[in-house]
C-alpha positions in Angstrom: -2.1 -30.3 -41.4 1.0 -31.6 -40.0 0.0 -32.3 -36.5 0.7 -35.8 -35.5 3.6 -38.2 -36.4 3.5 -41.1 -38.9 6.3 -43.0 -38.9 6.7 -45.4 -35.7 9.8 -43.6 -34.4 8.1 -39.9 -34.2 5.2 -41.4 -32.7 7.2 -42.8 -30.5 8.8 -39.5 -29.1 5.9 -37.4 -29.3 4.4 -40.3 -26.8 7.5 -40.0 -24.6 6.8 -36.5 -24.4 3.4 -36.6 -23.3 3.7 -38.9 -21.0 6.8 -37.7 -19.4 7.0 -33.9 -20.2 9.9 -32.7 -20.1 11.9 -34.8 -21.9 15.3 -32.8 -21.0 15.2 -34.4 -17.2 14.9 -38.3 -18.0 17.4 -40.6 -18.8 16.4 -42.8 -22.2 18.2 -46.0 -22.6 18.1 -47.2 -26.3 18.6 -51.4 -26.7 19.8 -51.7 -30.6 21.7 -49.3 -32.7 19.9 -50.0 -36.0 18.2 -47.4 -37.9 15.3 -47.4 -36.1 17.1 -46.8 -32.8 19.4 -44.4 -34.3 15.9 -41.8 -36.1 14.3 -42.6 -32.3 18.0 -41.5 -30.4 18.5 -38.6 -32.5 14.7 -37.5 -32.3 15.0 -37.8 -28.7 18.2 -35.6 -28.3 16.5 -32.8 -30.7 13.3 -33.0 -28.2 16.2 -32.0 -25.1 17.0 -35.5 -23.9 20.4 -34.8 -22.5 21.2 -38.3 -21.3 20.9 -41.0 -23.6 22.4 -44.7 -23.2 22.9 -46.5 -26.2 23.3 -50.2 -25.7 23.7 -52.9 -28.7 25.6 -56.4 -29.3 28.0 -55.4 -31.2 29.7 -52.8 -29.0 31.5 -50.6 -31.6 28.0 -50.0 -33.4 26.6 -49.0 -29.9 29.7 -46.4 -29.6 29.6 -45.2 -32.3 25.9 -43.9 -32.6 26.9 -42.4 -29.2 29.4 -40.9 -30.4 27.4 -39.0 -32.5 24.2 -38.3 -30.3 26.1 -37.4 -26.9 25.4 -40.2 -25.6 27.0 -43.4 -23.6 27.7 -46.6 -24.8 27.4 -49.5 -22.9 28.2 -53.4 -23.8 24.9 -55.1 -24.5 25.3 -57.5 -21.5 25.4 -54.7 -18.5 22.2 -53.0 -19.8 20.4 -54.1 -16.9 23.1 -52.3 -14.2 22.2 -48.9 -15.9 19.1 -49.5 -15.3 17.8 -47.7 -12.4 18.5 -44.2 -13.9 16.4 -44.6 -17.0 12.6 -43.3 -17.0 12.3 -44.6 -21.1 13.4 -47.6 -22.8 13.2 -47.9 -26.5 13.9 -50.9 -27.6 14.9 -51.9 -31.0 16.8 -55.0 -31.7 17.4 -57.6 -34.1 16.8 -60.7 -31.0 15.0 -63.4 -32.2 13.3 -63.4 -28.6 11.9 -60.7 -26.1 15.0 -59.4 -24.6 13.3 -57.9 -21.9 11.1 -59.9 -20.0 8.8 -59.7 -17.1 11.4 -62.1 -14.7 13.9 -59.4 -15.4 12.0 -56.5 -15.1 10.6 -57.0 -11.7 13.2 -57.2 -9.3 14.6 -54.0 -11.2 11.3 -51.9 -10.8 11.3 -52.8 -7.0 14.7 -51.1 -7.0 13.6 -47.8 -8.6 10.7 -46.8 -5.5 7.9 -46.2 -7.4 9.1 -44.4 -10.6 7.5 -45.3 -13.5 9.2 -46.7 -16.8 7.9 -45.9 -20.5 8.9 -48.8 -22.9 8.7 -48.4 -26.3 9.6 -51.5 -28.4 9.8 -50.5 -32.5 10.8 -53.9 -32.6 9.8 -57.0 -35.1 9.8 -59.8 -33.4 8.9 -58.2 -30.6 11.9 -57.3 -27.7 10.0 -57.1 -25.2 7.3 -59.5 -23.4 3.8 -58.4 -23.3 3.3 -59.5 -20.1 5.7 -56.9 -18.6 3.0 -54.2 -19.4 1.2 -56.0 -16.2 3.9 -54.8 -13.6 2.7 -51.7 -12.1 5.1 -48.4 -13.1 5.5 -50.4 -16.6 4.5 -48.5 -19.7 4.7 -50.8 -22.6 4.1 -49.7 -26.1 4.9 -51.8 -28.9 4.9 -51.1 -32.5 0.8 -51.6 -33.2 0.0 -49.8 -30.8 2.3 -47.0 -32.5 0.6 -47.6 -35.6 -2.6 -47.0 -34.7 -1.6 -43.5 -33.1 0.1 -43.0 -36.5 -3.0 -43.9 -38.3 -5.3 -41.6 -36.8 -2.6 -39.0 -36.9 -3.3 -39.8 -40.3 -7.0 -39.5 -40.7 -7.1 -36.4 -38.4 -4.4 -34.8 -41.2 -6.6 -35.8 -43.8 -9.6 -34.2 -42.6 -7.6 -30.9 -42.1 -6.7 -31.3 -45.8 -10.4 -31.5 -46.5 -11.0 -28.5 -44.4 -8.2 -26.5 -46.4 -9.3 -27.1 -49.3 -13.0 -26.0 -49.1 -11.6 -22.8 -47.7 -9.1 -22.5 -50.9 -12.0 -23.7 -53.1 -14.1 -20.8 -51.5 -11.3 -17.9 -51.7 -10.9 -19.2 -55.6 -14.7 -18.8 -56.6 -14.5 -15.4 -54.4 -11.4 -14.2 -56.4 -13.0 -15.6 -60.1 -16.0 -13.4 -59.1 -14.0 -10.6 -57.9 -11.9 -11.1 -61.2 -15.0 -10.8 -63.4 -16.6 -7.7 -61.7 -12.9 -6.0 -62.2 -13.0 -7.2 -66.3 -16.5 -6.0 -66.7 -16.3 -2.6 -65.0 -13.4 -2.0 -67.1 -15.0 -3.1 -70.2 
């Protein structure tokens, strides 16, 4: 019944860690320090992620949900120079504007020899251009795409509902019969 996420951020990191395995091995770089990025950051640490790089505008805020994930904090402008150890990128801002964009993304997957990168942007607007899911190695999931995972999660929950309760609705009529042929032996 409780197989599959629902929420964006679980999806999220059950996704990372299909696609990547083990998660305790790959370096996760999280733009924003909101909410969102802080549930999808601490998620990730309690799936094994050992390094995680926490980057956001305001520094402090960045810091500080480092602080208390075990992470790194880095200022929001040298996000790029971390760059070539990080295998997933969640990104979760408040930018008005794709943050990361294909023009920046290229030259920086030509510098990582073929390893792939797994993008996950939880963002609204979104952070990070659509057309960076066309550079080969690029991963990109936004937040619809999430949701639909989370949906059917949903609707494949459901139907194990339905399934459980036939088979309590079955044990009940066996136990109301049983019930009755104990009362009227005894009568």
């Amino acid at each position: 019944i409780t197989r599959g996420s629902e929420s964006g951020g679980a999806v999220a990191v059950e996704l990372a860690g299909k696609i990547c395995g083990d998660l305790g091995h790959r370096g996760v770089m999280v733009l924003g320090a909101g909410d969102t990025s802080e549930r999808v950051a601490r998620s990730l640490v309690s799936r094994g992620v050992k390094t995680v790089i926490v980057s956001n505008r305001t520094f402090d805020r960045a810091a500080q949900l480092a602080g208390e994930i075990g992470g790194r904090a880095i200022h929001f402008d040298h996000w790029q120079n971390e760059f070539p150890d990080v295998d997933i990128l969640i990104s979760s801002t408040a930018a008005p504007h794709p943050v990361v964009t294909r023009e920046k993304l290229e030259p920086m997957m030509r510098q990582r020899a073929g390893r792939p990168l797994f993008i996950i942007d939880l963002a609204v607007p979104r952070d990070v251009d659509p057309e960076a899911n066309r550079i080969d190695g690029v991963f990109l999931y936004d937040i619809d795409s999430l949701q639909a995972i989370a949906t059917r999660s949903m609707a494949v929950r459901q139907r194990e509902v339905e399934h459980c309760e036939r088979i309590i609705d079955t044990h009940v009529v066996d136990f109301v019969g049983w019930l009755r042929r104990v009362q009227h032996s005894l009568a």
